[in-house]
N, C-alpha and C positions, 0 to 999 in steps of 0.2 A: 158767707155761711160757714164756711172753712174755721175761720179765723175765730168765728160764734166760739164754736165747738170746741176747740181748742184753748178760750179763756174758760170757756161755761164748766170742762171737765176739768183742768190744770190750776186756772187761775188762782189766785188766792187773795183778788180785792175785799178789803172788811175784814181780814184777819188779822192779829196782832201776832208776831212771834219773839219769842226770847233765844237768843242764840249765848250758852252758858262756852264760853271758851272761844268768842266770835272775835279777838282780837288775830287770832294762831291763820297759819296761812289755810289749812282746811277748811276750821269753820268760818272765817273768815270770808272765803268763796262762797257756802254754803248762805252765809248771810245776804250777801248781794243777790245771790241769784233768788232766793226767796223773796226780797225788795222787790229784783224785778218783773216776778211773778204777782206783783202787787199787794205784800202782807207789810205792814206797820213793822218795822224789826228794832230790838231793844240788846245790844250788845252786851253783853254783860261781862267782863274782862276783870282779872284779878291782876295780874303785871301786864304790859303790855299796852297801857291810857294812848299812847302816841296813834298808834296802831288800830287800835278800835276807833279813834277820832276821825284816823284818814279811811275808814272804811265809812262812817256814817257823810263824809265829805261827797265819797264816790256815790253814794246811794242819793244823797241829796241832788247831786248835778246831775242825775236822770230824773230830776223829781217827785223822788220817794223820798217817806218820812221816815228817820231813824231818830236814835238816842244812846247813849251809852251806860251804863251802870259797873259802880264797882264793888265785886265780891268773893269773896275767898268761900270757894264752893266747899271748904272742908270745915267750914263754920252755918251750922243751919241760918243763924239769926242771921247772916249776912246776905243770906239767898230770899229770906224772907222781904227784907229789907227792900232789895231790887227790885221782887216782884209788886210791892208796894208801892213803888217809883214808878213800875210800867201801870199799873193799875189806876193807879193815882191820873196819869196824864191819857191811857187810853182806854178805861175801864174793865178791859180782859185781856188773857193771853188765852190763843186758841192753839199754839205750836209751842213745844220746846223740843227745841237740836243743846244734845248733851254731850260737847264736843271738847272736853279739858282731856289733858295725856300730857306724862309724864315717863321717861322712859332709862333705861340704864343699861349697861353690856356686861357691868359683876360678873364675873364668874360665881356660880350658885352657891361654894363653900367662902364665899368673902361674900357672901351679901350683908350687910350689916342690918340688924333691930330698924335703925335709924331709915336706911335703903327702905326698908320692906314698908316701913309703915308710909313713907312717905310717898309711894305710889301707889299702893292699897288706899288710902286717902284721898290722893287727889284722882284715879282713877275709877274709883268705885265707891267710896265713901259717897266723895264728895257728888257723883251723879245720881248714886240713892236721894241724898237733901234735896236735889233740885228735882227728881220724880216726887219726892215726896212734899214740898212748896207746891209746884206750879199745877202736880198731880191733886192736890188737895184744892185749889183755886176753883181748877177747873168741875171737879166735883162738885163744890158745893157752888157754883156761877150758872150749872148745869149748861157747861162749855162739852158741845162734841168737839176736843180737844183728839191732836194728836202729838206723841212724845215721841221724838226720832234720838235711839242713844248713838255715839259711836264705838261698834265694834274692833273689830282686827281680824284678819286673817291666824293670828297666833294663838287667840280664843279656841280655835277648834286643832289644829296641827301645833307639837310642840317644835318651834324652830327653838334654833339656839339662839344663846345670847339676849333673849330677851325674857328669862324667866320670867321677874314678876308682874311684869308686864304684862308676858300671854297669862299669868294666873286673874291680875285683875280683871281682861276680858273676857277672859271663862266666866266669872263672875257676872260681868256685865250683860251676858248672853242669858244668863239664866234670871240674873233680873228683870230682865225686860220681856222672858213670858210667863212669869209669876205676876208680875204687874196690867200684863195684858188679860192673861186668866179671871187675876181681881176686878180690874175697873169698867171691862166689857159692856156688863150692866149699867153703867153708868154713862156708856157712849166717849167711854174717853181710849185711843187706841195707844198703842204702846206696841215700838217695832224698833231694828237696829239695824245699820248699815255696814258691813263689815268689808272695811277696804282691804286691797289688799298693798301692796309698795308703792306711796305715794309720796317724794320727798319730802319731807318737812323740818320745824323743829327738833323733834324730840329721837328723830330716827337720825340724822346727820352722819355722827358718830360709827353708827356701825353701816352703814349706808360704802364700805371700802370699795374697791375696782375688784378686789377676789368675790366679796360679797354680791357684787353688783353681777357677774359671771354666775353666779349661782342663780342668784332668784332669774335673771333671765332666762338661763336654762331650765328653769322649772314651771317658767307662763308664757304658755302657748303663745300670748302676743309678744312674748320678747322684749316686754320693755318696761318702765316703769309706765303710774299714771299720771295724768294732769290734774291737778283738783279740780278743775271745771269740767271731770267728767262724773265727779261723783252728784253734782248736782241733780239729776234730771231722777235719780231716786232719793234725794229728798223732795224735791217738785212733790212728785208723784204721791209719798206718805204721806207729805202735810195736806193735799188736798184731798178731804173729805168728797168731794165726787168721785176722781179718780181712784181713789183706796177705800172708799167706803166699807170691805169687807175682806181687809187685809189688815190681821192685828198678831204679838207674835210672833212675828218673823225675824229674821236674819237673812238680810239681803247681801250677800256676796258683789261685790264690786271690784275685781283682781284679775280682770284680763285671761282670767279661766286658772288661774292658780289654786284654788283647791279643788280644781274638775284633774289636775293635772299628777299623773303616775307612772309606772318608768314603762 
């Protein structure tokens, strides 16, 4: 009976999801753990083909269905494209995780034109196109649809070294409850996950042993996170039982980092 309750609120069989950036090791995790929650998942990768392949391999050898797609999220028709390909072979998407990032350590007076735009782009830009594809899908499919973006912890506190960075998740944060504001009526939710230090690609670089002393001293749990923790709030957004009346939001996931002051 347990166990009922537990697929009947969480689960996510019958659902198709698109994971935009699901080759990166984040959404990456993000994607499997949605497979294994039982949703149909559609990889969608711009670099990265190797990557996305061995993640629809992993999904497979538990006996979920995946696929991959490829698209340069800073070109609309290329997201169109994808979504046409998941459409095509499962007739809807009912989740999209908007999980591309791109990042830099410029000092702010050398930030270059070229710097600025090309992470405003793939950071924000490009997650606009894919709320605005898979968000239009789902409207007119009249999909109760949910769109999980990803945030940052920089979004809201300016850390250093990552200016444009934390400017396009400022951006991303207020995208996603202008978007939720909108689509409401429509039953399609819109919500963002805002990690807080989770090693990855795009963070490596500045990720130093001085920097590493820092953010510990500033998250009450002292340490970085795993990506396999950030999953259980995507679980949670993409199923429409579970969040049925959670849209809007900025869910902090940072081991108490922005709870944390001197």
């Amino acid at each position: 009976m347990e166990n009922k309750y537990l697929e009947d609120t969480f689960g996510l069989k019958g659902k198709v999801a698109a994971v935009v950036g699901g080759s990166g090791v984040l959404g990456g995790s993000v994607a499997l753990a949605l497979a294994r929650a039982g949703a149909r998942v559609a990889i969608i990768y711009n670099r990265g083909k190797e990557a996305a392949a061995e993640i629809v391999k992993q999904i497979e050898a538990f006996g979920g269905e995946a696929i991959t797609a490829q698209a340069d999220g800073r070109v609309k028709s290329n997201l169109e494209k994808a979504k046409d390909e998941i459409v095509s072979k499962w007739k809807r998407v009912d989740i999209l995780v908007n999980a591309p990032g791109v990042n830099s350590t410029t000092p702010i007076l050398e930030i270059t034109e070229e710097e600025w735009e090309k992470i405003i782009s793939v950071n924000l830009k490009g997650m606009f196109f894919a709320c605005q594809v898979f968000g239009k899908h789902m409207i007119d499919a009249k999909v109760k649809g949910s769109i999980i973006n990803f945030s940052s912890v920089s979004s809201e506190i300016p850390l250093s070294k990552v200016f444009t960075y934390a400017i396009s998740k400022a951006g991303v944060n207020n995208m996603t409850r202008f978007l939720a504001r909108e689509w409401a009526q429509y039953g399609v939710r819109v919500n963002a996950v805002m990690p807080g230090f989770f090693p990855a690609e795009q963070n490596q670089k500045i990720l130093t042993e001085e920097r590493r002393k820092s953010i510990f001293a500033h998250t009450p749990m002292a340490r970085y996170g795993e990506a396999e923790e950030l999953n259980g709030a995507f679980i949670w957004l993409a199923s429409n039982n579970a969040s049925s009346f959670v849209t809007g939001t900025i869910i902090p996931v940072d081991g108490g980092f922005t709870a944390m002051t001197i």
